[in-house]
C-alpha positions as CSV (number, residue, x, y, z in Angstrom):
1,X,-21.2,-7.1,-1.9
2,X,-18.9,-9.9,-2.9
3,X,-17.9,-12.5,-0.7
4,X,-14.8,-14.1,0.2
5,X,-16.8,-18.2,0.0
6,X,-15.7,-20.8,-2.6
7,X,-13.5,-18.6,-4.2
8,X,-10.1,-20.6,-4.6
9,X,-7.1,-19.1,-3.1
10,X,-4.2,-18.1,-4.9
11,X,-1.0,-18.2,-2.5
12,X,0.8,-15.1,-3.8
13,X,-0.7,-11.7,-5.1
14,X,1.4,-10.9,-7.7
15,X,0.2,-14.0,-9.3
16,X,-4.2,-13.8,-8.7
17,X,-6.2,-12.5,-11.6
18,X,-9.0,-9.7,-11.8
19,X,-11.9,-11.3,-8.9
20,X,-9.3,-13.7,-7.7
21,X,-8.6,-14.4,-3.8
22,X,-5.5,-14.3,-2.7
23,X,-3.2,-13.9,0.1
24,X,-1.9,-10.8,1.0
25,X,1.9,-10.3,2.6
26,X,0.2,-9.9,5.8
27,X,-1.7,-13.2,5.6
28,X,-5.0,-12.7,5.1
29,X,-7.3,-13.0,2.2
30,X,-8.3,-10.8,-0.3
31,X,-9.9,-10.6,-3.7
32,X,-8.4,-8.7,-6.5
33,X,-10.0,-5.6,-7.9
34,X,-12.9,-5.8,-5.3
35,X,-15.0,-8.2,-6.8
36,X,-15.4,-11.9,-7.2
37,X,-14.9,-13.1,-11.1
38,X,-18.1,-14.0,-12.9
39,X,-19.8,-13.1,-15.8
40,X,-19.3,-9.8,-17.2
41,X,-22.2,-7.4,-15.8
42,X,-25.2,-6.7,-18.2
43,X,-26.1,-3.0,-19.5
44,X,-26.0,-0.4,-22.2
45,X,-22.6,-0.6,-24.6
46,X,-21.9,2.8,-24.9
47,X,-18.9,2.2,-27.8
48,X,-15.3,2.7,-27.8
49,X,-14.2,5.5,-25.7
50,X,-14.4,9.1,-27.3
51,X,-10.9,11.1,-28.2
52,X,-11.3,13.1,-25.0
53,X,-11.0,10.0,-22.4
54,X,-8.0,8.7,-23.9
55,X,-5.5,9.5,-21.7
56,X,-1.8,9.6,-22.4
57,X,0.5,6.8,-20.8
58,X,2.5,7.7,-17.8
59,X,6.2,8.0,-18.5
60,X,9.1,11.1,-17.9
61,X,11.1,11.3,-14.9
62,X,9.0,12.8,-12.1
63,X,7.0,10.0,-12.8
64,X,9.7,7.4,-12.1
65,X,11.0,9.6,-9.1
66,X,7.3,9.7,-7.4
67,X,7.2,5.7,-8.1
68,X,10.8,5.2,-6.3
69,X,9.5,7.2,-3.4
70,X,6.3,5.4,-2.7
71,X,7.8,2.0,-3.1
72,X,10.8,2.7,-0.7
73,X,8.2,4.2,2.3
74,X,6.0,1.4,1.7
75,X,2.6,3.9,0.8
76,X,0.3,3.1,-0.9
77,X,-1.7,5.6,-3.6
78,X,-5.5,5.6,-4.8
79,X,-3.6,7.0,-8.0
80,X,-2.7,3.0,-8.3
81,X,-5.1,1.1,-6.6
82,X,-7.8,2.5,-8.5
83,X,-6.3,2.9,-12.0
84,X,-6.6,6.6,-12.2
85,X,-6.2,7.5,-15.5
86,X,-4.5,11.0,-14.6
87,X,-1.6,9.2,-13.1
88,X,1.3,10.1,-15.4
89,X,0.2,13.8,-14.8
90,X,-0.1,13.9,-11.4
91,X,3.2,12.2,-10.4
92,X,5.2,14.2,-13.2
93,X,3.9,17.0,-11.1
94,X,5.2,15.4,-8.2
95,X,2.1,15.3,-6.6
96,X,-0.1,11.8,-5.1
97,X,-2.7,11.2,-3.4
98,X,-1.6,8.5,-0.3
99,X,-4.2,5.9,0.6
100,X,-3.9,5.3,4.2
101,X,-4.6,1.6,6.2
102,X,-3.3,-0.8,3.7
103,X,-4.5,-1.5,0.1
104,X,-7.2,-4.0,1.3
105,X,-11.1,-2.5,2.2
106,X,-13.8,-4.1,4.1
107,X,-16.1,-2.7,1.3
108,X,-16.9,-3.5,-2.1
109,X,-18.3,-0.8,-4.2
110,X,-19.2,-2.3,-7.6
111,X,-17.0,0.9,-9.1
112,X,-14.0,0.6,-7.3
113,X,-11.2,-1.9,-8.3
114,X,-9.6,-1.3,-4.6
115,X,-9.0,-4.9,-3.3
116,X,-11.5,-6.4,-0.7
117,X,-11.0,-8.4,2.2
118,X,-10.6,-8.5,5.8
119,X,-7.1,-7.6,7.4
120,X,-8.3,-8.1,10.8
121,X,-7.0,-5.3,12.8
122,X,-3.9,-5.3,10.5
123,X,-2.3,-1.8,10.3
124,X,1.4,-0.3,9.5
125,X,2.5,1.4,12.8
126,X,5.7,4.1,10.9
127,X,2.2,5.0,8.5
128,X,2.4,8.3,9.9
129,X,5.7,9.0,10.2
130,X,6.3,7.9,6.1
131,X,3.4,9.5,5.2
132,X,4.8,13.1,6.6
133,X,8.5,11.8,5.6
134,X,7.1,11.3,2.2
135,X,5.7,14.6,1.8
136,X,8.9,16.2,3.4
137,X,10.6,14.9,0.2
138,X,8.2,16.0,-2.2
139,X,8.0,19.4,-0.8
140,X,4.5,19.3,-0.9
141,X,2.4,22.0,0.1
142,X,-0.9,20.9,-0.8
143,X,-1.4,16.4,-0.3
144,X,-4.9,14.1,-0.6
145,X,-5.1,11.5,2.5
146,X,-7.6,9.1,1.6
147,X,-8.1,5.1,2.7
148,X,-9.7,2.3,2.5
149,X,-12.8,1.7,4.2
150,X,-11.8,-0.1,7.6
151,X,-15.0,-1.9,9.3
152,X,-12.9,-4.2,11.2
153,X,-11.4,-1.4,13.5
154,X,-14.2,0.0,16.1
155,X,-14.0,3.9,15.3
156,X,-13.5,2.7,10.9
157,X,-9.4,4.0,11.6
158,X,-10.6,7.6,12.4
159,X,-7.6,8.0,15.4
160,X,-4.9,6.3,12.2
161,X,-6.5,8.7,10.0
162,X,-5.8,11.7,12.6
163,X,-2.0,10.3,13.4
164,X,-1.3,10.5,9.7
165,X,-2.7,14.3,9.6
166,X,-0.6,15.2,12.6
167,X,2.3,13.6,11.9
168,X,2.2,15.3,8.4
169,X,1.8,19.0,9.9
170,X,4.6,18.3,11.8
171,X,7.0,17.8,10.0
172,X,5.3,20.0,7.3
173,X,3.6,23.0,9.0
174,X,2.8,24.7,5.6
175,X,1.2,21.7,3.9
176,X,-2.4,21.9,3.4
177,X,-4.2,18.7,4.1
178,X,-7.5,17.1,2.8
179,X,-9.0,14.3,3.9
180,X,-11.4,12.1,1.4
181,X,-12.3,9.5,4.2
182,X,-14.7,6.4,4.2
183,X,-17.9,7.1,6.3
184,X,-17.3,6.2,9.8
185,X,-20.7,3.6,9.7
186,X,-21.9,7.3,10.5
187,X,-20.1,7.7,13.6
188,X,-19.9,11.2,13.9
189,X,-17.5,11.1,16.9
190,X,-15.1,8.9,14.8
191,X,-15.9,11.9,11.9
192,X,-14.9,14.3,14.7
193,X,-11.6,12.7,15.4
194,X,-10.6,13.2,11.7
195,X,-11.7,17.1,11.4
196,X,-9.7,18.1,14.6
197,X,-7.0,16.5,13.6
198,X,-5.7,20.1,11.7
199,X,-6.9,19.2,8.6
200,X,-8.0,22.1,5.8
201,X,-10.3,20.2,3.9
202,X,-12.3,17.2,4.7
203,X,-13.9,15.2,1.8
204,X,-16.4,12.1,1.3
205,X,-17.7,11.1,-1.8
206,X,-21.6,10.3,-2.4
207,X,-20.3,8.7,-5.7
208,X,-23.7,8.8,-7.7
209,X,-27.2,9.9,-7.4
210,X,-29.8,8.6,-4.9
211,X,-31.5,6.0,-7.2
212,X,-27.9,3.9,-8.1
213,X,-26.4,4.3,-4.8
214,X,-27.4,0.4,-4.9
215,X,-25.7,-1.2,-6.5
216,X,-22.9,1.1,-7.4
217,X,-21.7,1.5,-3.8
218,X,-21.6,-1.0,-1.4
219,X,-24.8,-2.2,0.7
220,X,-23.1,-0.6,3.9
221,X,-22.7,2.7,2.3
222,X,-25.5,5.5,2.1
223,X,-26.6,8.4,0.3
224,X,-28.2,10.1,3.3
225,X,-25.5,8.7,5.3
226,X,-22.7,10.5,3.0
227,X,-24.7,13.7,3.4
228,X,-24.9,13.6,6.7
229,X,-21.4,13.4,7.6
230,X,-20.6,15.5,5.5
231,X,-23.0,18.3,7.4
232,X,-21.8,17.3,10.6
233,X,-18.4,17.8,9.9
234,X,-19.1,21.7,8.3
235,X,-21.1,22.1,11.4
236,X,-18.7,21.3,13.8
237,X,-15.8,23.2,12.4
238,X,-17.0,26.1,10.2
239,X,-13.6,26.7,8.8
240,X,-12.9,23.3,7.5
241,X,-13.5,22.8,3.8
242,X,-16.1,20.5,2.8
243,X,-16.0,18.5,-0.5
244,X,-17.5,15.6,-2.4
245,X,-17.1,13.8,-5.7
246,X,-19.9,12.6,-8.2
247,X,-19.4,9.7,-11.3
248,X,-21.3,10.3,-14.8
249,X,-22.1,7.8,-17.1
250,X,-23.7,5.0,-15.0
251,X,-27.3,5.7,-15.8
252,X,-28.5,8.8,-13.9
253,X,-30.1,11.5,-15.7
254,X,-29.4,15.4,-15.8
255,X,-32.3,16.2,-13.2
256,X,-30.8,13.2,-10.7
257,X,-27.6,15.0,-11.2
258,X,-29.1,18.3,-10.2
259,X,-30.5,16.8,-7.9
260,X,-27.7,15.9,-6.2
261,X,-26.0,18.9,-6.5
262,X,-28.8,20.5,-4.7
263,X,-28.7,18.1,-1.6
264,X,-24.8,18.7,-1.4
265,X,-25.2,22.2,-1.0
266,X,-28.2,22.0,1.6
267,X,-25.6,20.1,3.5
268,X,-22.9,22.8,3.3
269,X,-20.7,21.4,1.1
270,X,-18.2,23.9,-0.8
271,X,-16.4,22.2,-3.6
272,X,-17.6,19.1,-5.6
273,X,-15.6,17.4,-8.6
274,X,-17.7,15.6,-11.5
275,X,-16.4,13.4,-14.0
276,X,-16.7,10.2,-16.0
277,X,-17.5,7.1,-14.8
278,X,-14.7,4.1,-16.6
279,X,-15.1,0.6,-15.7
280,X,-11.9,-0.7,-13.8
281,X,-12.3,-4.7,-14.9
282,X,-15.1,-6.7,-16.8
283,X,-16.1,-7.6,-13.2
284,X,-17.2,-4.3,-12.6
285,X,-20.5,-2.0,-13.6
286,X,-20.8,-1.2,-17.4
287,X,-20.7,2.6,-18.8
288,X,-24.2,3.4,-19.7
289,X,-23.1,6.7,-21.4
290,X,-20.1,8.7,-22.2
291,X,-20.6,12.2,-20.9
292,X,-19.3,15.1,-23.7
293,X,-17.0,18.1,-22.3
294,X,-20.2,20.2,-23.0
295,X,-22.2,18.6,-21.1
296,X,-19.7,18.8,-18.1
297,X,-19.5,22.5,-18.4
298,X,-23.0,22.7,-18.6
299,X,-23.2,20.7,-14.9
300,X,-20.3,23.3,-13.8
301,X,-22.8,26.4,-14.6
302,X,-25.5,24.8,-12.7
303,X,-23.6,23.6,-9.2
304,X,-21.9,27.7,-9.4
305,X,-25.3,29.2,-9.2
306,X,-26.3,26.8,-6.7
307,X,-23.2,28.6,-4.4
308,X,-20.5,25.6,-4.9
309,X,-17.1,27.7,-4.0
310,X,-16.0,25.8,-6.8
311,X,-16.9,22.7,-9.4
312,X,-14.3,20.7,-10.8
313,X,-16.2,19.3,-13.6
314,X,-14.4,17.5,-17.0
315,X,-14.1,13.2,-18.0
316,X,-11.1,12.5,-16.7
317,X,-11.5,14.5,-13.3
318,X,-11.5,12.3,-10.4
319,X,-12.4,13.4,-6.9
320,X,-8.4,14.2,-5.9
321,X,-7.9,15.6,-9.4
322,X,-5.6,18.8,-9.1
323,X,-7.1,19.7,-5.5
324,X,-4.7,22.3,-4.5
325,X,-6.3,24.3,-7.4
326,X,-10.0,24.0,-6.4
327,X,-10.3,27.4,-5.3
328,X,-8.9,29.5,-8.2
329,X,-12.0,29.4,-9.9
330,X,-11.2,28.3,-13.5
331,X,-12.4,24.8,-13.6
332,X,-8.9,23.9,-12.0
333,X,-7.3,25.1,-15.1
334,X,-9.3,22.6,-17.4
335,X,-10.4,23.3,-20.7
336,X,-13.5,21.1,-21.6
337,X,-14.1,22.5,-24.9
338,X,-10.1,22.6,-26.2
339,X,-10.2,18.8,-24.4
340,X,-13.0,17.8,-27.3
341,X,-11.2,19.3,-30.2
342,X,-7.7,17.8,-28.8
343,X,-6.6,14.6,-31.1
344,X,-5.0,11.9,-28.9
């Protein structure tokens, strides 16, 4: 976990570097990217990227229109914060995924390029209310909630989490929601809040496999933990979806990934997204391997026998990744092998 100690402050944001600390519009500190500058983690050089992770630059005018709209209600989006590669296509689709509770987490997973910090009870009160506004405009009918993880509010922002989700099915009584939330601490009262709240699907991500949960994610964080919120919320609402997310490339091998799968579906879970792990900054975990379109097809085969309603599996999927078609059972429309052949 990095800490916040003798790391010199730079005054405005827009101005800190990759592991700088800065301080935020709401005065407090944070660093950029989630962790502290130093020197470049140690592991396996895996080469330049292959053909199929070469993703196109975002540009065309949805794009520009989904970018107006987020600035102007103040949201903020994972597709952003976290340099998600599939950004141009999302927003051309006039789709995002809205990160709740401020751009700033209490954690610091050594994957995530999320900033870190502590905003001391600090939280946008019309949230809600642009968040449903927001998706009024967009005519969405299918939107991603997720946040940052909020360890300095006593439920983790569960009761936030739940005003976004009804303010949203308000306004928009046709929209599907999903929820990809922190873990609570493993509060499952706080995990309750969240699944009442009218929510269709409910997601939390066990990231990797059991032997590099440490020091991908965050000391705080848990495998079992993960799994057991997870089956706690299927238990105590059947009907909502469950769903979790899984990165390749950091080391694991193909019977830890099994493995995994196999502990996700003892806890109930219905959908799970794979794809390739890409290092945010040099401050951040190498890539031990780039996983081929095969080989992600080949994971897909094996969590569908295991009785996954559904595994998004391909490099550039991310956990939000085309969720509204994560039932229709086609991969959500991917194409792994055509992805391979593709020049870019």
């Amino acid at each position: 976990m990095s800490s916040l100690k003798d790391i010199p402050v730079v005054a405005e944001q827009g101005r800190a570097r990759s592991g700088e600390k800065y301080v935020t519009p709401q005065g407090f500190t944070a660093i950029r990217d989630g962790i502290k500058g130093a020197a470049p983690a140690a592991g396996a050089a895996p080469g330049r990227k292959p053909p199929w992770l070469r993703a196109r630059a975002p540009a065309g005018s949805g794009f520009q229109s989904v970018k107006h709209m987020v600035a102007e209600h103040r949201l903020v989006t994972v597709c952003e914060e976290a340099k998600c590669p599939n950004i141009g296509e999302c927003w051309n689709a006039g789709t995002a995924t809205l990160m709740l509770m401020g751009a700033v987490c209490t954690r610091a997973c050594r994957f995530c390029s999320v900033d870190t910090g502590n905003p001391h009870g600090w939280l946008d009160a019309e949230e809600p209310e642009n968040s449903a506004r927001t998706v009024a405009l967009m005519k969405l009918r299918y939107v991603v909630l997720t946040s940052v993880d909020r360890a300095d509010f006593a439920d983790g922002g569960a009761a936030h989490y739940a005003a976004c989700v009804g303010a949203i099915k308000r306004r928009n009584p046709q929209t599907a929601i999903e929820a990809l939330t922190p873990d609570f601490q493993g509060v499952l009262k706080d995990v309750e809040t969240v699944v009442d709240a009218g929510l269709e699907v409910f997601a939390q991500n066990i990231e990797t496999v059991r032997r590099l949960t440490h020091p991908v994610r965050d000391p705080r964080a848990g495998y079992d933990r993960t799994l057991e919120v997870l089956r706690h919320a299927k238990r105590h609402r059947p009907a909502v979806l469950t769903k979790s997310s899984l990165m390749l490339g950091l080391g694991e091998t193909d019977e830890e990934v099994h493995t995994t799968l196999r502990d996700l579906r003892a806890a109930a879970v219905d959908i799970v997204t794979l794809g390739q792990y890409l290092r945010p900054t040099a401050n951040h975990l190498p890539v031990e391997r780039f996983v081929t379109p095969a080989e992600f097809d080949a994971y897909r085969r094996y969590a569908l026998e295991l009785g996954f309603l559904e595994c998004v599996s391909g490099p550039l999927v991310r956990s939000s990744y085309r969720a509204e078609q994560a039932l229709n059972r086609n991969n959500a429309g991917l194409d792994n092998a055509r992805l391979a052949a593709e020049p870019r």
